[in-house]
C-alpha positions as CSV (number, residue, x, y, z in Angstrom):
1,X,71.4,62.8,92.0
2,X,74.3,64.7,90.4
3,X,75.2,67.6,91.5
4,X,77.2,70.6,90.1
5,X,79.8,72.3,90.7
6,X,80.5,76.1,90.3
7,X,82.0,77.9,92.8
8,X,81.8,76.4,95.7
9,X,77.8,76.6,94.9
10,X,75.7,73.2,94.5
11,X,71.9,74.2,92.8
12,X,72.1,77.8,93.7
13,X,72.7,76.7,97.8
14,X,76.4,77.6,99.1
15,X,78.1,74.5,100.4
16,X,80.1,75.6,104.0
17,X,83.6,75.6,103.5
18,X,85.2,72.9,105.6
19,X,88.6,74.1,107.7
20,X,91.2,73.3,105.6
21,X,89.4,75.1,102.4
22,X,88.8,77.9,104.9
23,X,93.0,78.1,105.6
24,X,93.4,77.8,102.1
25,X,91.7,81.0,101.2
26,X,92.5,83.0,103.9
27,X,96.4,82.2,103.2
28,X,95.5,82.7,99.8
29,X,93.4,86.1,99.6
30,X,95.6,87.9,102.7
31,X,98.8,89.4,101.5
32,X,100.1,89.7,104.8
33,X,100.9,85.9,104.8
34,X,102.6,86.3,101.6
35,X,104.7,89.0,103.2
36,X,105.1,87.3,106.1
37,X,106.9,84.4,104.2
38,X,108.9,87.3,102.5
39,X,110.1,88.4,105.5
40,X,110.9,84.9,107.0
41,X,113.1,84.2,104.0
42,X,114.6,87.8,104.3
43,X,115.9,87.3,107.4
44,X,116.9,83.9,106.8
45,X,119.1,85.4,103.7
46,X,120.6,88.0,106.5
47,X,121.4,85.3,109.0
48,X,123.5,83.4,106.2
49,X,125.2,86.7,105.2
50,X,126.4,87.4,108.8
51,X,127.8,83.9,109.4
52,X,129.9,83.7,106.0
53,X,130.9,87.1,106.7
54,X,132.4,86.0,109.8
55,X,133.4,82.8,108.2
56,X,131.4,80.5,110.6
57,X,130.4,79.0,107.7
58,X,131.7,79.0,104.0
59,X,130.6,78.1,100.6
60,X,126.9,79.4,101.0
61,X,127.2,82.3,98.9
62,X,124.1,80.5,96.4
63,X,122.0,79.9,98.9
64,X,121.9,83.4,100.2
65,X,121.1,84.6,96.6
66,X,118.4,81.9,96.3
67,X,117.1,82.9,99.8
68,X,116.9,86.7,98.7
69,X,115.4,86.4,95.4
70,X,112.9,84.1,96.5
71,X,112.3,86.9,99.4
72,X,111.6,89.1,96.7
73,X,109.0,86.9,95.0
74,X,107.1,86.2,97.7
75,X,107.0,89.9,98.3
76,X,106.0,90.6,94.5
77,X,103.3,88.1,95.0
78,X,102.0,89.7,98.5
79,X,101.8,92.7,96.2
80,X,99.8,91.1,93.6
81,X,97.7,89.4,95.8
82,X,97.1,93.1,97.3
83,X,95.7,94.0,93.8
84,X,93.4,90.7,93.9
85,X,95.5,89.9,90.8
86,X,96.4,85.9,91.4
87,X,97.4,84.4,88.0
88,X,101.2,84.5,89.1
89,X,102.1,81.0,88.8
90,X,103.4,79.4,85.5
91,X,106.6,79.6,83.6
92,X,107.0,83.4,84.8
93,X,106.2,82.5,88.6
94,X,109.8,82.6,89.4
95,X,110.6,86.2,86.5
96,X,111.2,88.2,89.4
97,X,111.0,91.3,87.1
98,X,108.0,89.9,85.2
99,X,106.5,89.7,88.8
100,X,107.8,93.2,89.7
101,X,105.9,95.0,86.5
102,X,102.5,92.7,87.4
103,X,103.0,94.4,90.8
104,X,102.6,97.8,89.2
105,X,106.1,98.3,91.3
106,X,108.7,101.0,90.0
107,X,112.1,99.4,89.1
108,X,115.5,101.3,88.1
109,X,117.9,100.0,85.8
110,X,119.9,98.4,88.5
111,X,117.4,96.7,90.3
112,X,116.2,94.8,86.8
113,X,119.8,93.5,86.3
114,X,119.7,92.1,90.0
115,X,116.4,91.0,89.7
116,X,117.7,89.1,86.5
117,X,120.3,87.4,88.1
118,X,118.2,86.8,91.3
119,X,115.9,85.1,89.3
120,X,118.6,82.5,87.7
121,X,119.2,81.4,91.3
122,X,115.5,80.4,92.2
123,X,115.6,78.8,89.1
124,X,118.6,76.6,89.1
125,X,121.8,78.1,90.4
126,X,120.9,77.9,94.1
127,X,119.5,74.5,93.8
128,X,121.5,72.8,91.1
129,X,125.0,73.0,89.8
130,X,123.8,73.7,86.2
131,X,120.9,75.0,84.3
132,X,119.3,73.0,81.6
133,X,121.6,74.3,79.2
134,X,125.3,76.0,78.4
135,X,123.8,79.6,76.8
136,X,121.7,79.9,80.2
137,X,125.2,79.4,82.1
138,X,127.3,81.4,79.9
139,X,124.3,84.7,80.3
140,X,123.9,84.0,84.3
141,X,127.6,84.2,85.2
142,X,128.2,87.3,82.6
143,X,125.4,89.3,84.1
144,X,127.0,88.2,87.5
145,X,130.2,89.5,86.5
146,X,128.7,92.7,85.6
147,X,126.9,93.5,88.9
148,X,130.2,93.0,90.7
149,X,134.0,94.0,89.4
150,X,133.8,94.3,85.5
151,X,137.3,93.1,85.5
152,X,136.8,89.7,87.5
153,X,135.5,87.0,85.5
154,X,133.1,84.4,87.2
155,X,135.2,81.6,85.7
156,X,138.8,80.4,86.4
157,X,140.1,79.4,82.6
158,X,143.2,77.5,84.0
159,X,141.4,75.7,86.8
160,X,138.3,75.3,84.4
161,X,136.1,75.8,87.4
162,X,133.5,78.6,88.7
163,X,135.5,80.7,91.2
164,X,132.5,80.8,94.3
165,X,133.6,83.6,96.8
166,X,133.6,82.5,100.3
167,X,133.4,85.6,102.1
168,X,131.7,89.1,101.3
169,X,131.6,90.7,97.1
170,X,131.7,94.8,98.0
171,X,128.6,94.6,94.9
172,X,125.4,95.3,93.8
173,X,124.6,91.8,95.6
174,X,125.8,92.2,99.1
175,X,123.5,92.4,101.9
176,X,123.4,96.1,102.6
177,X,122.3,96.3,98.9
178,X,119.5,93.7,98.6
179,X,118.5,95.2,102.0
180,X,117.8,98.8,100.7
181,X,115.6,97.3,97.7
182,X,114.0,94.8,100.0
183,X,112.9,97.5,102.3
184,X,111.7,99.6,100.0
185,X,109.2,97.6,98.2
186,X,108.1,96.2,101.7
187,X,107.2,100.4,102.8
188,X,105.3,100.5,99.3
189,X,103.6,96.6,100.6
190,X,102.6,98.5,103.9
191,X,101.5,101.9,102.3
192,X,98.8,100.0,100.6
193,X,97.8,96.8,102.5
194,X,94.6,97.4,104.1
195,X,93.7,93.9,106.6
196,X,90.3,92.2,105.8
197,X,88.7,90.5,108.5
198,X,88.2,87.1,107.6
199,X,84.2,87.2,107.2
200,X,84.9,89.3,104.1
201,X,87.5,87.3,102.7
202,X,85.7,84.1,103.2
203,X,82.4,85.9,102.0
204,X,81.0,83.4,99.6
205,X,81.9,84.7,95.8
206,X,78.8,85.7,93.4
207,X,78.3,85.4,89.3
């Protein structure tokens, strides 16, 4: 006999979730694990920060941006999920201002330009050492350029090579910085997350 499929319903008669589909909702449906992974990756970033600052540990400056602006999508996300709203994956699943304004979340004009460039490095530039192609270079490293000294350029004409600062930029992109923006979107997170117990979110869904 063949049965169908519709939401987790066979012939009208709800089918009992086994444990790993029971997980996978509840890590789904409950912000607070999105934050949670927000927060690990925060404090991750911060951990990075301190070390090159104290050169332990050099030429890690892209991974802390990477850490950081995936910090801030996984908070963007705990936001949306907070709104029930889950359609955040796709080509814009890594826009961290496209996931900011589906967040409902206010943003200055500062925070969209680091955003933007946040964004380039959980795309490509904290993972690989070029994007797909030469205009998507050419726009990362100018809007870098502008978030730090206008003067410095992000790339050394006579040595024909990125110049990667080892130890702390006094910009937009420092720790104390990101910190302060972090925060507050995590105090708006907390303002409005309200916990569900987990009969409610695992209450079976209805037409």
């Amino acid at each position: 006999m063949l049965l169908v499929k519709h939401k987790n319903i066979y012939k009208g008669i709800h089918r009992p979730m086994d444990l790993y589909e029971k997980q996978f909702k509840i890590r789904k449906e409950d912000a607070i694990y999105w934050w949670n992974k927000s927060t690990e990756l925060y404090l991750s970033a911060s951990i990075l920060w301190k070390d090159v600052e104290s050169n332990k540990i050099s030429r890690c400056w892209d991974t802390y941006k990477m850490l950081m602006g995936m910090s801030f999508e996984l908070m963007f996300k705990a936001h949306c999920v907070i709104a029930k709203e889950f359609n955040f994956a796709g080509k814009n699943g890594h826009d961290l201002n496209w996931l900011a304004q589906k967040s409902r979340l206010l943003t200055s004009k500062q925070d969209k330009r680091i955003l933007d460039i946040l964004s380039e490095y959980i795309r490509w530039d904290g993972r690989y050492p070029t994007p797909l192609q030469p205009d998507f270079l050419k726009k990362h490293w100018d809007n870098q350029s502008n978030a730090g000294d206008p003067n410095k350029s992000p790339f050394d004409t006579q040595k024909n090579e990125k110049i990667v600062p080892l130890t702390s930029e006094r910009d937009e992109l420092d720790l104390e910085n990101l910190s302060r923006i972090w925060k507050r979107f995590s105090d708006v997170f907390h303002s409005n997350y309200t916990p569900q117990s987990i009969d409610e979110i695992l209450r079976p869904e209805t037409d």
